[in-house]
N, C-alpha and C positions, 0 to 999 in steps of 0.2 A: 504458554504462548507469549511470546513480546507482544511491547506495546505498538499500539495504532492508534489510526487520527482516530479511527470509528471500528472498534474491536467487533469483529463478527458476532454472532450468538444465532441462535434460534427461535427464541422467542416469539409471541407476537405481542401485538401493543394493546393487551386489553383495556388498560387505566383511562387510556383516552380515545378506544378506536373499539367498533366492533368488525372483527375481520372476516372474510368469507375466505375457506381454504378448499383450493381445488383437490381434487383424488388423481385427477389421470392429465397424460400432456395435453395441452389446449393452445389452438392457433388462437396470437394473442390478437389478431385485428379482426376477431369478429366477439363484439361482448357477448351477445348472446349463447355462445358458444363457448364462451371461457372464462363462463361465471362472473365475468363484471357485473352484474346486476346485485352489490349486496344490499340490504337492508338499510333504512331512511338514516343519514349522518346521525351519531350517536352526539356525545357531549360537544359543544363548542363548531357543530358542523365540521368535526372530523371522519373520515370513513378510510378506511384502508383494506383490500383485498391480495390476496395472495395466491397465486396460481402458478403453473408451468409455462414457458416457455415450448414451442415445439420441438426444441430439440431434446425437454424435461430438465430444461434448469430451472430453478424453483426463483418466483421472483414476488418483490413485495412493490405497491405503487400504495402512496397515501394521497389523502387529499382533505383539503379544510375547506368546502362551498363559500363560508362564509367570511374566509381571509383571501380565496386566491386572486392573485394578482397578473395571474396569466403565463408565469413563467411556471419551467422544469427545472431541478433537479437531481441528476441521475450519481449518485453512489455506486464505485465498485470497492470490492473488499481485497486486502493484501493476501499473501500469500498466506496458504493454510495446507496442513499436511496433507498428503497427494493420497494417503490411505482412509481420511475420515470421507462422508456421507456429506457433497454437497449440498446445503440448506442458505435460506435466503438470510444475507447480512442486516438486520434492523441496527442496530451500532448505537454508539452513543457519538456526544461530543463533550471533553471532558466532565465525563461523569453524567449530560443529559441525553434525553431520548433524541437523538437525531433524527428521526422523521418526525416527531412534535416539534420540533427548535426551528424548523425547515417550513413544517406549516402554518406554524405559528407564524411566521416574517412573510407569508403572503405566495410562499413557492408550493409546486405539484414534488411530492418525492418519490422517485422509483430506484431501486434495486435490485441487484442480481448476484446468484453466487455462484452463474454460471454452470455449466455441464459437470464440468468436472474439478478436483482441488490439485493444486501442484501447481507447476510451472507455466507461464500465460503461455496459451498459443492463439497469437495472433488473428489469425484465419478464422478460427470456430469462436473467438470469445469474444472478439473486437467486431471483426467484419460479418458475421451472423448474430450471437446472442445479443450483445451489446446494443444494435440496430434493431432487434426485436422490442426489446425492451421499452426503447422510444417509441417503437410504434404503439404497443401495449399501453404504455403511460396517456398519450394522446389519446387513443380509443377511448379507453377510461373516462379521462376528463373531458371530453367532448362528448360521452353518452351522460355523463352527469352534469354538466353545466351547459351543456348546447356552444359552447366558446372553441374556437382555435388554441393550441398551445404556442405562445411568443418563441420569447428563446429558451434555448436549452443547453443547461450547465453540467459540465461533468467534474468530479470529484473523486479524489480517492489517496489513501495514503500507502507508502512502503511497495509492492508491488500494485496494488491499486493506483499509485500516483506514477507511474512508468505505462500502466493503461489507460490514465488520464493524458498523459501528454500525447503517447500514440495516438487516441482515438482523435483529439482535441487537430493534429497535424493531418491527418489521414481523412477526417471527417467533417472538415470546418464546416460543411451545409448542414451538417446532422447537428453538430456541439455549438451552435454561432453564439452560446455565450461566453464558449470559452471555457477553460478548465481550471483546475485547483489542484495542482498535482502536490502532496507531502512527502515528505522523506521517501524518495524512491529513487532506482536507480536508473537515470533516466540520463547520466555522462557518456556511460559504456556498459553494457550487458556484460559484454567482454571482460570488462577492467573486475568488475563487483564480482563474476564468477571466478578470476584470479585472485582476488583479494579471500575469497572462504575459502578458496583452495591453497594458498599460501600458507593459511592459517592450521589448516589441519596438519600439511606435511610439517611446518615448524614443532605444532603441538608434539605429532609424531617424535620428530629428531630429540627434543627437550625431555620429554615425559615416556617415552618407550623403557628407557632403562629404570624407571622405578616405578613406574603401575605393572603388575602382573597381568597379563594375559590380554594386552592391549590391541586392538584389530588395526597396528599398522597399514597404511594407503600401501599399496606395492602396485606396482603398472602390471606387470608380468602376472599379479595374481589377483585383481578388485574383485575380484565375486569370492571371495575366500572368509567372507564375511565383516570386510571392513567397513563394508557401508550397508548392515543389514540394519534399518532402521527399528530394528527389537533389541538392538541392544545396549540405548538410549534409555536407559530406565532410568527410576528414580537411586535404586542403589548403584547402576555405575555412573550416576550423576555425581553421587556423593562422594563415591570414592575420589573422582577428579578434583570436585573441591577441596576432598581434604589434600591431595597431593600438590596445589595450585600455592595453599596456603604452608605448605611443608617445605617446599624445597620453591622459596622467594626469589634465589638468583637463576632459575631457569623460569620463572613466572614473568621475570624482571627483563631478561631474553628474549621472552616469544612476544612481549609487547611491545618493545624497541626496535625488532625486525621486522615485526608485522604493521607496523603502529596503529593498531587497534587502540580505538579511546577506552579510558575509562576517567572516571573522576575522581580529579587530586583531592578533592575537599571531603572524601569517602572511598576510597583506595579500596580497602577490603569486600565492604559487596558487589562493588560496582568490576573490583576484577573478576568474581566470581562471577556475575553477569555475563559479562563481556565474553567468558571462556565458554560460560555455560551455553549460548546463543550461540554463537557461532560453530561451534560442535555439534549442536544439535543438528544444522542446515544438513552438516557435511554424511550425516544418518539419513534424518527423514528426505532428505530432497533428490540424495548423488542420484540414484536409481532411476526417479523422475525422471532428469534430465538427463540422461545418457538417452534414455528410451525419447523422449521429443524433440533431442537436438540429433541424435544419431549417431552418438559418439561421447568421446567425452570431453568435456569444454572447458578443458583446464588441460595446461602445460606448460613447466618450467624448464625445460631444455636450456641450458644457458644463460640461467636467471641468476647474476650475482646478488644473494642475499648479503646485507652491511647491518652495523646497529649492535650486534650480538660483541660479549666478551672474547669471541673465538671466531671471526669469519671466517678464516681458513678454515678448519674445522666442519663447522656447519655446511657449507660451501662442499664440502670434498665427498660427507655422507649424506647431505639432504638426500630422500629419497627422491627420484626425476620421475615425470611422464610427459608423453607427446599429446598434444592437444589432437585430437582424429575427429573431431566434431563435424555435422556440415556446418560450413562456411552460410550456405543460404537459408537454413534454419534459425542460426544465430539470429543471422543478418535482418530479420523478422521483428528481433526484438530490441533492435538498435534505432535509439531516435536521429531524425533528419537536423533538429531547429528551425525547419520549416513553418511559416508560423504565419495561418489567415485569418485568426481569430486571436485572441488576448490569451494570454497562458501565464498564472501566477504560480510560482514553485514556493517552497519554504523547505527548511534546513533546518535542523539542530547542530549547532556547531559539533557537540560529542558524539554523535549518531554513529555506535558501535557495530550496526550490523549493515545498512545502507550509510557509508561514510559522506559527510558532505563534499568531500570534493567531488563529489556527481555535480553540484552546480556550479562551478567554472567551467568544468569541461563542455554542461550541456549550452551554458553562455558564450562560449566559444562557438557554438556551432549556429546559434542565431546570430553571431555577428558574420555570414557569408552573406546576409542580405540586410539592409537598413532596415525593412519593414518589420522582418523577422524579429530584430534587436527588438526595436520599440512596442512588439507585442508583447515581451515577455518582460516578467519583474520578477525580479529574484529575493525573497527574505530570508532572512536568515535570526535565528533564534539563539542566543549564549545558553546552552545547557547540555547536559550529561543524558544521552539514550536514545531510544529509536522511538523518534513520532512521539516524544513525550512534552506536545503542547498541552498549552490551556483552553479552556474553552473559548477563552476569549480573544487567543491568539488566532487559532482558528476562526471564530468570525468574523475579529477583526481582519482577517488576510480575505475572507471570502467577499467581507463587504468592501474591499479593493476591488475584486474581479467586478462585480458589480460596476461599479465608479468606471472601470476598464471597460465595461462592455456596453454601459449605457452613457457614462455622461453624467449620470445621478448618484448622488449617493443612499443608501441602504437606509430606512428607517424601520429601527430595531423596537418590536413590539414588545412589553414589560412582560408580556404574556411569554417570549420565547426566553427571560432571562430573570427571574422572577427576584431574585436577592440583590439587591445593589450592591453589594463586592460585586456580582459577576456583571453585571452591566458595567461598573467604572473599571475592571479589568478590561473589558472588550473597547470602550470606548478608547481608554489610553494607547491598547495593541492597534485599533485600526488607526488612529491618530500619528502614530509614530510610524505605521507602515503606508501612508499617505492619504488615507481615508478620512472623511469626517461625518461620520451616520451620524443620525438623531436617535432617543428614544422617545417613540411615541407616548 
């Protein structure tokens, strides 16, 4: 799996949490019905419960009694393969527990891994579960601390941060602290589903005449097994990389037409990456999304490919397909810039699989209104890969939204950052990205 701001798992958080785990779905706004009653806060006045959602998405809400500060929250997780077993994201942030880092600085944390894994659909994950989940969260901490929840923050990276900005435009009364959206494709749904499907027909054109028994994309034939997501293994992974690294001037080709990043200062693995990710989507995802968009949402019809040692060539036999997708399915998962709340995005300049020019294009689309504009703040990161910040970039972007949403800046407890490397990385990151938290 690539990387994320907060990598999904299943876990739960024994070390600093005792958690109650529900057996069957549970309507979340009634505790006593849905097992929020667990057991007296364990270490440090942390308690966290885990239960279902009505619709049985599986979700996780933490809480610290004795740090909160009356705010939410709310984590969703990026895209995850449409065949495994939805379970709730606990996550990290580079490399720490994300719901201790979260209640540790004084916030309620909840989570969801939603109904189902694969492609967001709007409707059932933004406009039901998502909104459930708030409720749940609040239920929670108003049965355990007798308080109202303030605001409520949402977050998330890679397709998680493409549901951060939808929810964040769609929802401003639900999300009024505003969101944190990371490396997601939050320009054009459109563009980013052209861009992996670019990538495979090139692959195709380049590497068909010397990998044996390759599942060329063909229009006329896509269920002939070119996008059976079984046959994404690990041995025909390897195969492609040996063949990536064999024949260097069609390697050389598909990244000049495509321009997929990879990194100059590590060429070799990072192509290897690069090739390896994006292939994969074009397996485990095509399926998915033909079946949620209704078609298929990719088409090069008259698409002049440039870049290559041979565009004529390329040009003459790319294989072609017509986009037949619905238009109003897409259209679902396309942001407005619409913007009544604060919306901080960030970028990796290299981001091989969600490319960053997602953020010009989505900063274009907040400047159709003044206010729009000034809600939104765009970072951006110099480095190689998808969502491969630091922790400290990460909070230091988070403790902007913060400053964004209240006016105050974020005081960062030792308890949520415990080594001073990672506190004077976070403090420098928020510092340079316009913040200036304290450490408690």
């Amino acid at each position: 799996m690539h990387h994320r701001l907060f990598p999904p798992t299943a876990v739960c958080l024994l070390s600093l949490a005792l958690t109650h785990c529900a057996d069957l779905p549970e309507e979340p706004s009634a505790p006593e019905q849905a097992g929020l009653a667990p057991v007296e806060p364990a270490l440090l006045g942390m308690s966290c419960v885990d239960g279902e959602l009505a619709s049985g998405a599986p979700y996780q809400v933490c809480l610290n009694r004795l740090l909160w500060k009356g705010d939410l929250v709310v984590f969703v997780p990026g895209y995850t393969n449409p065949a495994s077993t939805p379970s709730t994201p606990t996550g990290d942030i580079g490399g720490l527990s994300a719901a201790d880092v979260v209640t540790s600085l004084g916030f309620g944390w909840a989570a969801t891994g939603f109904r189902e894994n694969g492609l967001l659909v709007p409707q059932t994950w933004i406009a039901q579960d998502l909104l459930a989940l708030v409720q749940a969260a609040k239920t929670y901490f108003s049965a355990r601390t007798g308080r109202s929840t303030g605001r409520v923050y949402l977050t998330g990276g890679s397709q998680g941060g493409l549901i951060t900005t939808l929810g964040v435009e769609r929802y401003p009364q639900v999300f009024n602290g505003g969101g944190l959206a990371a490396c997601g494709p939050i320009g054009s749904y459109r563009r980013q589903l052209q861009y992996v499907g670019d990538f495979r027909t090139v692959f195709d054109f380049y590497f068909d005449p010397v990998l044996a028994q390759w599942p060329v994309w063909i229009e006329s034939d896509l269920d002939n097994g070119a996008i059976d997501p079984a046959f994404w293994t690990p041995a025909n992974r390897a195969v492609v990389a040996s063949a990536i690294q064999a024949h260097p001037a069609r390697t050389a080709n598909l990244l000049r037409v495509t321009r997929a990043p990879i990194d100059p200062a590590n060429p070799g693995p990072t192509t290897r990456l690069t090739v390896n990710d994006l292939l994969r989507y074009t397996f485990v995802g095509t399926l998915d999304a033909i079946a949620k968009l209704q078609g298929l949402a990719y088409g090069n019809v008259g698409v002049v490919y440039s870049g290559s040692s041979n565009d004529a060539a390329l040009n003459a036999r790319i294989q072609r397909f017509t986009f037949d997708a619905s238009a109003a399915a897409l259209g679902m998962l396309e942001t407005t810039g619409r913007l009544a709340r604060p919306l901080v995005t960030i970028h990796t300049t290299g981001d091989h699989i969600v490319p960053e020019w997602h953020e010009p294009l989505y900063r274009n689309k907040t400047s159709r209104s003044l206010s729009s504009w000034l809600r939104h703040t765009r970072l951006t990161v110099s480095r190689y890969g998808h969502c491969t910040f630091t922790a400290g970039e990460v909070l230091g972007a988070f403790s902007l939204l913060v400053l964004k949403a209240t006016g105050q800046n974020l005081a960062l407890s030792r308890q949520a950052l415990t080594e001073p490397g990672e506190r004077a990385e976070f403090l420098r990151a928020a510092r340079e990205f316009g913040a200036s938290p304290a450490v408690e």
